[in-house]
N, C-alpha and C positions, 0 to 999 in steps of 0.2 A: 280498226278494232284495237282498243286499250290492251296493255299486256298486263298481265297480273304481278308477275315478276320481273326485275330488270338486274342485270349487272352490268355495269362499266366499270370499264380497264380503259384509263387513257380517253382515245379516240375510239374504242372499239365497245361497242352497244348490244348486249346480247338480252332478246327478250325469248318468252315464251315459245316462239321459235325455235328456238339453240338449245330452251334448256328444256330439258330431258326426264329429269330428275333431280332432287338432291335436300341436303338435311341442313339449316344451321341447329347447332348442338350449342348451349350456355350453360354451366353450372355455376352454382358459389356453394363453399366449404360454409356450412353453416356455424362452426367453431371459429373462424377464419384461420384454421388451422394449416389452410392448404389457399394457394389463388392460383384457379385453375385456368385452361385458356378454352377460348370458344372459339369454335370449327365451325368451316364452311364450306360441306361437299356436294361437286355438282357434278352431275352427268353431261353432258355436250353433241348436242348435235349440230356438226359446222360444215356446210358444201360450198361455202364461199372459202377457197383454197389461200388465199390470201388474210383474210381474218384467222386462219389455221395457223398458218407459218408466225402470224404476228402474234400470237398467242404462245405457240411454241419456241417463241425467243424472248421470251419474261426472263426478267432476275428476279430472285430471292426477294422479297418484303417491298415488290411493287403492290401500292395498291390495289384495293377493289371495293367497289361500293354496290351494296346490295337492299335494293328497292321494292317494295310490298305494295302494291296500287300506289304506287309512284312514291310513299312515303320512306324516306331513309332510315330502313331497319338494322344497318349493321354496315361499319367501315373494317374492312380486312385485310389483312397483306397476305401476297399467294406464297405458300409454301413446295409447292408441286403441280405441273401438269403433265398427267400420260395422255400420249395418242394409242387408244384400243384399238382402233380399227380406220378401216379407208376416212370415214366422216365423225367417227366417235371420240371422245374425250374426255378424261375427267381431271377435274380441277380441285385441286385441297388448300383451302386459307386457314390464316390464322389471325385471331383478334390483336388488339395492343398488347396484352399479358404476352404474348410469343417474344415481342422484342423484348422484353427485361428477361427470358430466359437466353438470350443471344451475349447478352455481355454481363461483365464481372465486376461485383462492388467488393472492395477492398476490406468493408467493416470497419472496426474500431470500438476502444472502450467507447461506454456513455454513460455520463455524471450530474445527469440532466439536463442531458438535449430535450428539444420541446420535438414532438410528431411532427413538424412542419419543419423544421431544420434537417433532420434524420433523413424524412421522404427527399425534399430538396437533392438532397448528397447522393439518392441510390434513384430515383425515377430518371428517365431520360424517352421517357413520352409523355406530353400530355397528361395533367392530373388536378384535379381540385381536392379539398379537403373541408369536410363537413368543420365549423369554426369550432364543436366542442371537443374536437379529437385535436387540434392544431393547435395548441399549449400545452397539453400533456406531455409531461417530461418520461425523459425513458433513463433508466438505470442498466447497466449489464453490460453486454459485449456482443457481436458480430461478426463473425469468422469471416474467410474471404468464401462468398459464393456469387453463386447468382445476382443479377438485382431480383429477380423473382422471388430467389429462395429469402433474401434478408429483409424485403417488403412484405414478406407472410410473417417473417419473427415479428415485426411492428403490427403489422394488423392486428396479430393471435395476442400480444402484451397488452393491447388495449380496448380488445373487443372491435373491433372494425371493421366492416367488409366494405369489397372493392370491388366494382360491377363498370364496364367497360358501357356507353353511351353508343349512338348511332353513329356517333361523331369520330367515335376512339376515342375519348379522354375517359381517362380513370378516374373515378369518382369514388374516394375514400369516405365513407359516412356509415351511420349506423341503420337499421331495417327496423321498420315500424310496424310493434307488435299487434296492429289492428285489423281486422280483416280488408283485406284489399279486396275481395273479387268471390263471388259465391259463382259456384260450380251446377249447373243444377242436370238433372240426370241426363237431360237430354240430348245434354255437348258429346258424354260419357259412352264410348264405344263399349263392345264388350270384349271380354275378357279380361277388367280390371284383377288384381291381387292384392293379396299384404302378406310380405316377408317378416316374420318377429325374427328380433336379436334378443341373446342371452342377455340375461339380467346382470346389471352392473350392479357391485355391491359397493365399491367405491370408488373414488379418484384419487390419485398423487399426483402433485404436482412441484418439481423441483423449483423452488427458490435458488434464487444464483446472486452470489457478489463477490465480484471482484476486487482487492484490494492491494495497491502497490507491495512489493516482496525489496525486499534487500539482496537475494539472493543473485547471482550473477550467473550468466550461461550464456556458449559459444553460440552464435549463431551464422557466421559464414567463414571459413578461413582458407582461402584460395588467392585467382588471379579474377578479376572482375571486368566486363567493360564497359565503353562508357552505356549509363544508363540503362542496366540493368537492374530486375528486383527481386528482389529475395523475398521468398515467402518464406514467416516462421508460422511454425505448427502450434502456437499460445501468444498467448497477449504478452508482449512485453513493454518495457520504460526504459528511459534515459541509456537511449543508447549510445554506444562509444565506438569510433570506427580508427586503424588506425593501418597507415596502409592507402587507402580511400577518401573521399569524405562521403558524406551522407548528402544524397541532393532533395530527397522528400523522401519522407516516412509515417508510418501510423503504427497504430498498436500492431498489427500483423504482417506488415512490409517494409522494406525498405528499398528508396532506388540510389543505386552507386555510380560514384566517378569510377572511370578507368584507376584500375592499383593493382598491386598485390598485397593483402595484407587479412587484417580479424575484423569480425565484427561483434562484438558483445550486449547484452542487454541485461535488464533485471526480469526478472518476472512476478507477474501477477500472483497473488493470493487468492485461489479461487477456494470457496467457502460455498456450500448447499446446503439447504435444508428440505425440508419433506414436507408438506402441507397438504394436509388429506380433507376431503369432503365425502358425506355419508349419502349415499344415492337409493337405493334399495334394497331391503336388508332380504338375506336369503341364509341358507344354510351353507352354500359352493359359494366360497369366496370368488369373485372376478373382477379385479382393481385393474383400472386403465390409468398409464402410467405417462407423467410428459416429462422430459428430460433433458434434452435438449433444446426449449426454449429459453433460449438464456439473455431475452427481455425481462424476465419474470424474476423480480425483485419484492422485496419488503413490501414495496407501497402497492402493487398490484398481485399477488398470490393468492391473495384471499378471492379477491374480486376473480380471478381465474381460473380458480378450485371451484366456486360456487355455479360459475358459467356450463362448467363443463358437466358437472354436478347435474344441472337442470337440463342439458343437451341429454345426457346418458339415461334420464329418465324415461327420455319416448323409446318402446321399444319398436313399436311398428312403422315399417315402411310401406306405402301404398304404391305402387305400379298401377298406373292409366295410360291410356290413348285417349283422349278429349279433341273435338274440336275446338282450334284454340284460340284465344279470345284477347291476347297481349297479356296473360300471366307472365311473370317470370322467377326468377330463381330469387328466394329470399321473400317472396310476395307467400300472406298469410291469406290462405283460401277457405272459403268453406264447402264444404258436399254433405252429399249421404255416402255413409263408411257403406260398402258391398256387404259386409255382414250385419248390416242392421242401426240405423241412430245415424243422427246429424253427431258430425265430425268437422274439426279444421284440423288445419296442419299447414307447416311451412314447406313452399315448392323447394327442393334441391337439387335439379337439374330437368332442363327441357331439352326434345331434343325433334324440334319442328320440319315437317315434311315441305317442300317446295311444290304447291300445286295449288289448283282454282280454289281446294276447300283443303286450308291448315290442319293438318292432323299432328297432333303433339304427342309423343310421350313422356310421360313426368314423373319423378319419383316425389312422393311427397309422405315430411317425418309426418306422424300424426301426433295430434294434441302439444305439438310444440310451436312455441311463441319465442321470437327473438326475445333477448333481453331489451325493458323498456327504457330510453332514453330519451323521447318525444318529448317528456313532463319535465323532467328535471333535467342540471346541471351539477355535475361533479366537479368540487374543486379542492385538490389536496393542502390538507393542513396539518402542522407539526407543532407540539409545545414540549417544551421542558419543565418540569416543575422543582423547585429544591425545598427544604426544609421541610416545615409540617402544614398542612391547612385543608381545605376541602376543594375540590372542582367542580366546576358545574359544566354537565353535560351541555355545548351550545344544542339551538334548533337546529333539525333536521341529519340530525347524529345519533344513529344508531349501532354502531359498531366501531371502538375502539382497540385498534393495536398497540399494546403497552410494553413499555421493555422497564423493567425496576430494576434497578442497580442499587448494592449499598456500598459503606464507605471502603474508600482504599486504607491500605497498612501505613506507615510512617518507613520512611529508608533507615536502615543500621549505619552507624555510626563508623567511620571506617577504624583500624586498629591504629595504635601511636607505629610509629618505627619501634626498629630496637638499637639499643646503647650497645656499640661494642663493646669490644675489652681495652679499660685505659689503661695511663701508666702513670704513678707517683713518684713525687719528686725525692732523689737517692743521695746522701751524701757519703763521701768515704776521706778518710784521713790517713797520713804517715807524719811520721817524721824521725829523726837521724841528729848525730851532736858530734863536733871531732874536736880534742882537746889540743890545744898546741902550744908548746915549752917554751919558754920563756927566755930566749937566746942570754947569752954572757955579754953579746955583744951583736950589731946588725937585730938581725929579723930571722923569725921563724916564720913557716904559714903552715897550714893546712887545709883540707876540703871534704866534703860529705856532700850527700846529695840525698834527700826525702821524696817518697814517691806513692803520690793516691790515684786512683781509677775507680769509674764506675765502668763497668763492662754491660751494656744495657743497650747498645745497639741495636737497632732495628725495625722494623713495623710491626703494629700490634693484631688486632683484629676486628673488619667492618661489621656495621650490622646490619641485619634483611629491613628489607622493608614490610611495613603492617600491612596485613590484610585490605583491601577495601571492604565496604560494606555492600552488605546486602538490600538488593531493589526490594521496595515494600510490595506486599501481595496486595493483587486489584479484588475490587468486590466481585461479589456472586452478580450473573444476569440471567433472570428469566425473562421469557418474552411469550406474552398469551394475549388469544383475540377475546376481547371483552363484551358482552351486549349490553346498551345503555339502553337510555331513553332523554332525549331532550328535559331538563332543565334538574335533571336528577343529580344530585350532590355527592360525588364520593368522596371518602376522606383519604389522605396522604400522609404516609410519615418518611422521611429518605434518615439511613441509617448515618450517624455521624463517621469524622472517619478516626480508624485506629491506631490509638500508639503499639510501637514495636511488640506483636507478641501475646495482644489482643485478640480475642474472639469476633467473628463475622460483628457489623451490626444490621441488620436486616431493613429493607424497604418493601412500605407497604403499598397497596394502591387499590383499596377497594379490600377482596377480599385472597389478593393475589401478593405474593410475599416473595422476597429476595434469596431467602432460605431456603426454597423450591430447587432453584436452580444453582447454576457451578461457575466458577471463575474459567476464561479460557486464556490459553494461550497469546491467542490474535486480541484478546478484548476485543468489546462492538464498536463493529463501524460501522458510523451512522449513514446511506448510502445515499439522502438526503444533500447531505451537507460537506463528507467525508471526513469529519470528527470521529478520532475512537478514541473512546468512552473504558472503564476496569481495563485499563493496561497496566501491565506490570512496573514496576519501579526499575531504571537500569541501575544493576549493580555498580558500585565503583572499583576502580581496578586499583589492585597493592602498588603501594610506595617502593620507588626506587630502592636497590640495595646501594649501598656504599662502596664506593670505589674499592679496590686493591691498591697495596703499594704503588703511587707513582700512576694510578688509575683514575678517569673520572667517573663520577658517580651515575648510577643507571639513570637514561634519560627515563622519562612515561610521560607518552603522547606529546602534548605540545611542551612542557615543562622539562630543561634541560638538570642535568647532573652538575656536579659542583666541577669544577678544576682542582687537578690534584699540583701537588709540591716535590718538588724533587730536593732528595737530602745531599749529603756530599761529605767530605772532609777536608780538615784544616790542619796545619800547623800553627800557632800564636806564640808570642815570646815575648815576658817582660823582667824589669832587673829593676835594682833600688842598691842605694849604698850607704851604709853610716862607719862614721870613726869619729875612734874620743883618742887622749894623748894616751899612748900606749900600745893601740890594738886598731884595725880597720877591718871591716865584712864587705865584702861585696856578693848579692843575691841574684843568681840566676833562675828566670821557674820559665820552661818548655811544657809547653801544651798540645796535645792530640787529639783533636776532635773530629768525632765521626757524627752524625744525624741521617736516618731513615728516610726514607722518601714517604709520602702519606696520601691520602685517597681520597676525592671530594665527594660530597654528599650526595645521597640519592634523590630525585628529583620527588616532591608530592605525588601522590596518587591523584589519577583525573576521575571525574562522575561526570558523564552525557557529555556535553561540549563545552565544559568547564575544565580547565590545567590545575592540576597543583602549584604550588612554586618551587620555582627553582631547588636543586642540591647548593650548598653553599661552598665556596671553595678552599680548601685546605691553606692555612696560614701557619706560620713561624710565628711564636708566641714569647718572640723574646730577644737578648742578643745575647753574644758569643763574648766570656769576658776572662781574661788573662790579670792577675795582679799580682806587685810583689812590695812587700815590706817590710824592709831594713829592719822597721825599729820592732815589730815583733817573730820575723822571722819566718816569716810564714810568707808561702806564693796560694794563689787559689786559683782555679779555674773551673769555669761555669759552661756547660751546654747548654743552650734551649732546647724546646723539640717542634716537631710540627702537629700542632691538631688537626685531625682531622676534617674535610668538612662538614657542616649538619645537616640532617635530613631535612630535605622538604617540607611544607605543612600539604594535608590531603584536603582537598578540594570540599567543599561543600557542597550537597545533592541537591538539585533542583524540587522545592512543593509542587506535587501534580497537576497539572493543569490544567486537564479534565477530570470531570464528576467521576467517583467509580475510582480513578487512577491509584496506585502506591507511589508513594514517592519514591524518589532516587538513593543508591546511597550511598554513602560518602566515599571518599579516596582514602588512603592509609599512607601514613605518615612516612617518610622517608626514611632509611637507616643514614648512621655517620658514616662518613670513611674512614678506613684503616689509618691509625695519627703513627707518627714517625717520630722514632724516637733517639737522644744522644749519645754516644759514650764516649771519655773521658778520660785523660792519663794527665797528670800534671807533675812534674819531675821539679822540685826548688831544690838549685845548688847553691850552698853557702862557700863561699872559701876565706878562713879566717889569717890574721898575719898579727903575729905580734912583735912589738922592738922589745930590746934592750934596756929600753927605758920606761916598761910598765910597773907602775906602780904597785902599792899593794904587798900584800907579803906572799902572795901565791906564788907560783912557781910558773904559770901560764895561766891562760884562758880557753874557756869550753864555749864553742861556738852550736848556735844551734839550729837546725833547718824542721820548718813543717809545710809538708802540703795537703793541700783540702780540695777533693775531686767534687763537683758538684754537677749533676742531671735535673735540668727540670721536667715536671708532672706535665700530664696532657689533659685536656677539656674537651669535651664534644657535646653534643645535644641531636637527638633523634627527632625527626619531625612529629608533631602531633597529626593525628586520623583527623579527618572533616569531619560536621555534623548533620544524618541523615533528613533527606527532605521530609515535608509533611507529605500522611496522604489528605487524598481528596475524598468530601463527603459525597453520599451518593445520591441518586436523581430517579426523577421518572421522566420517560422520553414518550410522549403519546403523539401516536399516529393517526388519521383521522379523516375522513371526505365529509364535507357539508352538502346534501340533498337541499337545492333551495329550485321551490318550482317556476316554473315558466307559466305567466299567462295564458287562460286561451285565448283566442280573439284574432283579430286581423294585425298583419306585424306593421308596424310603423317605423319611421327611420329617425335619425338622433332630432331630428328639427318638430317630431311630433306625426310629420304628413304621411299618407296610407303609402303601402309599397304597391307596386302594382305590375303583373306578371305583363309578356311582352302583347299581350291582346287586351289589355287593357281592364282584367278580373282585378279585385285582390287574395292578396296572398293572406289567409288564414292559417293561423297553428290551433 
């Protein structure tokens, strides 16, 4: 006699004999907001003591395969078996879904991975992928969970549900919104019902994007061994380990060598928005809220507001018992509704008796219909538009995401340096006369001695450095969903961009305007591409100040300070002689010379990853001069001094580089350094002699002494400010899916020839 039912385990064959009782259970989340797992519980009656004991020494996630008139209705792994009694048993499995709740996917950012890369990385059973889900890119981030739990964020961002085969393989693809299977009363036991849910008045659905942060935070700082990982609780980048090194890592982990030491990262820029969809309007607001999906980006929110939108619609649930027929979960049925009228609705869970005649019970939504993807093909597209002109709506485009940007600011100009305080060049003068007699006979002499200074010693004062300039402000961005229609022309104007101090210019796109919306912080980033779009101009930083005496001048950034000079002091000494018949001078002139030490230039002000130039270095502007002369009598002596060095020039700001952007703005000018300055004493001694035999009718001669103290002036120059970047004009960035349909007909393969399923039918769509 045939069995109706079969399980095998191994070698061990249990027919209708053995089993007793028992249920398989299958649901799918019809949001695919959930991938639930399917159950298989059996009752047991076993008096072959030997099939007992080998039953009750199972492990964990050994198979089981479960057979319906011999056809293979479900592959399972056993989770549990109790012994009840002397011969009785019961046995609990679970489908594929159970192992990816067993181990742990790490996550990670995603910048558009394709659905078929992502699953790859988190499946670790058996899985195919419907071809129109397996190029779709995914945007957003994945904590460390489950693989279950991070294969449900992928399903739920893309609309996809996952239904486990006879086989066990998971089969990723979408549910076809046509009726699968009419219901007719007669299957239909009784006591069917229908549960109503409160009416939804709306949906929220968070938008999420991630973007690299500059910010830096500790992430482990201990002793570590080898090959250990560290989970962080945020996505982070570019991390730094030191102590350690890093042996693999992702956005959320990392594994370490044996150290003792830190681990650091930057962290992500996470950024939400709200996208709501209008479901059924009522008086009692009731918004169902998702948050936590954080697949859900720019390029699908819409598409997953509107999903959930159309789910929230069906209020009623039907409860049945039917004889069952191979419906299953996601299969679109039709009946007569219990309270009257032809109904369909999608099955949401069955939950099949194990006996001669299937008895099911089923929850089914009514009057809802998967979304349709049988007909068409989604394929995401992006354009940029600049300047002015019109667009045309391609075919099969009915809903545009628009983001209008208008132009960015121009960057400020950075400040010059400032001029310290110089010094002018000083002179100062003496002089002294000694008369002496006229001997009778032999030689008289005499001596005097003239004496000038400038008393001017010292260092003067450096100057600050200028300002940098200020980063240009980024345009306004608004971002609104648009309704077209295929080949409709909308017009464009992107606002140009502004010099320093200008007013918005606005970008149009239809009937939606740049004026709307607000400049932010982060600017857009485009999550597409990872382009942002109205970022700010960076400011440039002030110019170096000017060294102190004998100091160098302030570095900035890569751009060094001048070298300063050190002053010192001198003695110098020169002498000259004249004689005529009568009388001879000889001229002595002693010099004391002091000079300041002085301070090099402050280095340019830097803009983004551009240096100023250098501070210049502090220089002697002269030489040290002693002289003396007989024939007029006079010694002189001259100080130089030291200038200080000059300020840097500031940098020039980089023009924006993205649409939207402000430019940069410039560096400020360097100050001089502190100039060092001379002082001066110069002493000319004469000593006169006269004979006996000067001529003349005088009675002697008047000898006479001058000295002339001399200080040189000082020069500097202050760096000039750079000049601010341009900004950037603004853009329209449009988002977009082409609906292009799929034939019906029998499918054929690339060479033309029919496909043909493995019995030898074709394959029709």
């Amino acid at each position: 006699m045939s069995t109706i039912n079969k399980l095998v385990y191994g070698d061990i064959t249990l027919t209708d004999d053995e089993i007793e009782d028992g249920e398989a259970y299958t649901a799918l989340a019809l949001l695919s907001d959930a991938l639930e797992i399917g159950t298989l519980q059996v009752q047991l009656i076993i008096r072959d003591q030997a099939v007992g004991a080998a039953l009750l020494a199972f492990r964990r996630n050994d198979k089981l395969l479960y057979y319906h008139r011999d056809a293979l209705r479900g592959t399972y792994y056993i989770e549990r078996i109790q012994r009840t009694g002397p011969y009785s048993y019961e046995l609990t499995a679970n489908d594929a879904v159970a192992l990816l709740e067993q181990s742990t996917h790490y996550g990670g950012i995603y910048t558009g991975q394709t659905v078929a890369e992502v699953v790859a990385h988190i499946c670790n059973i058996p899985y195919l992928i419907q071809t129109r889900f397996a190029g779709v890119k995914l945007y957003g981030w994945l904590p460390i969970a489950t693989r279950r739990a991070n294969l449900t964020q992928v399903l739920f961002a893309v609309g996809a549900s996952a239904k486990v085969d006879q086989n066990g393989t998971l089969r990723i693809e979408s549910l076809w919104d046509g009726v699968t299977a009419a219901i007719p009363e007669d299957r239909v036991l009784l006591g069917d019902s229908v549960g109503y849910s409160a009416r939804v008045t709306e949906v929220s659905v968070l938008e999420h994007q991630y973007i690299p942060g500059s910010e830096t935070v500790d992430l482990f700082d201990g002793t570590a061994l080898e090959g250990d990982i560290i989970q962080f609780s945020e996505p982070v980048h570019t991390l730094s380990a030191e102590g350690f090194s890093v042996l693999e890592s992702g956005a959320n982990y990392a594994r370490l060598s044996a150290g003792t030491g830190k681990l650091t990262g930057k962290k992500y820029v996470h950024t939400t928005r709200d996208v709501r969809a209008q479901v059924l309007p009522d008086d009692v607001p009731n918004v169902v809220e998702v948050k936590e999906a954080t697949l859900v980006s720019l390029v699908n929110s819409s598409a997953v507001a509107q999903r959930l939108a159309r789910y929230y619609a069906c209020l009623d649930t039907l409860t049945h018992d039917i004889i069952h027929q191979g419906e299953a979960p996601g299969d679109v049925v039709a009946f007569e509704h219990p309270f009257g009228g032809a109904a369909t609705g999608c099955i949401k869970d069955t939950a099949v008796a194990l006996g001669s005649r299937p008895v099911a019970t089923e929850h089914v939504l009514v009057g809802y219909k998967p979304p349709s993807f049988e007909g068409t093909e989604t394929l995401s597209q992006r354009v940029v538009l600049t300047g002015e002109g019109t667009w045309t709506v391609p075919e099969g485009v009915t809903e545009v995401t628009a983001v209008v940007i208008d132009g960015g600011e121009d960057g400020e100009d950075g400040a010059d340096g400032q001029l310290g305080g110089q010094y002018s060049a000083q002179n100062n003068q003496g002089s002294n006369s000694v008369f002496v007699q006229r001997p009778s006979s032999g030689t008289n002499s005499g001596q005097t001695t003239a004496t000038a200074s400038v008393s001017s010693y010292g260092s003067g004062s450096k100057g600050e450095g200028g300002a940098g300039g200020k980063g240009g402000s980024p345009g306004r961005v608004l971002r609104d969903i648009v309704k077209v229609s295929p080949g409709e022309q909308i017009p464009y104007r992107c606002g140009a961009a502004r010099a320093r101090g200008e007013d918005h210019t606005e970008t149009t796109f239809g009937g939606i305007t740049s004026a709307s919306g607000s400049p932010s912080e982060q600017g857009y980033t485009d999550p597409t591409t990872g382009e942002t779009y109205a970022s700010a101009g960076v400011s440039g930083t002030a110019g170096g100040a000017g060294g102190e005496a004998g100091a160098a001048g302030e570095a900035v950034g890569g751009a060094e300070g001048g070298a300063p000079a050190e002053g010192g002091s001198t003695t110098r000494n020169a002498s000259d002689n004249d004689a005529v018949s009568g009388w001879s001078a000889s001229y002595t002139v002693t010099a004391n010379i002091q000079i300041g030490s002085a301070g090099g230039g402050g280095a340019g002000g830097g803009s983004g990853d551009r240096d100023g130039t250098p501070g210049g270095a502090a220089a002697l502007n002269g030489e040290i001069s002693v002289t003396a002369n007989a024939s007029t009598g006079g010694g002189t002596a001259q100080s130089p001094a030291i200038n200080g060095g000059a300020g840097g020039n500031g940098a020039d700001g980089a023009d924006a580089e993205h649409y939207g952007s402000g430019g940069n703005g410039a560096g400020g000018g360097g100050g001089n350094g502190v100039p060092g300055r001379g002082s001066v004493t110069c002493d000319t001694t004469v000593k006169g002699i006269v004979w006996s035999t000067l001529g003349g009718t005088g009675s002697g001669r008047t000898f006479y002494a001058y000295a002339t103290a001399r200080a040189m002036g000082t020069t500097s120059s202050a760096g000039k400010g750079g000049k601010g970047g341009k900004g950037a004009p603004g853009c329209v960035i449009l988002y977009y899916g082409i609906l292009r349909p799929i034939p019906s007909g029998p499918v054929r393969d690339k060479t033309g020839r029919l496909v043909l399923d493995r019995l030898g039918r074709r394959i029709i769509v």
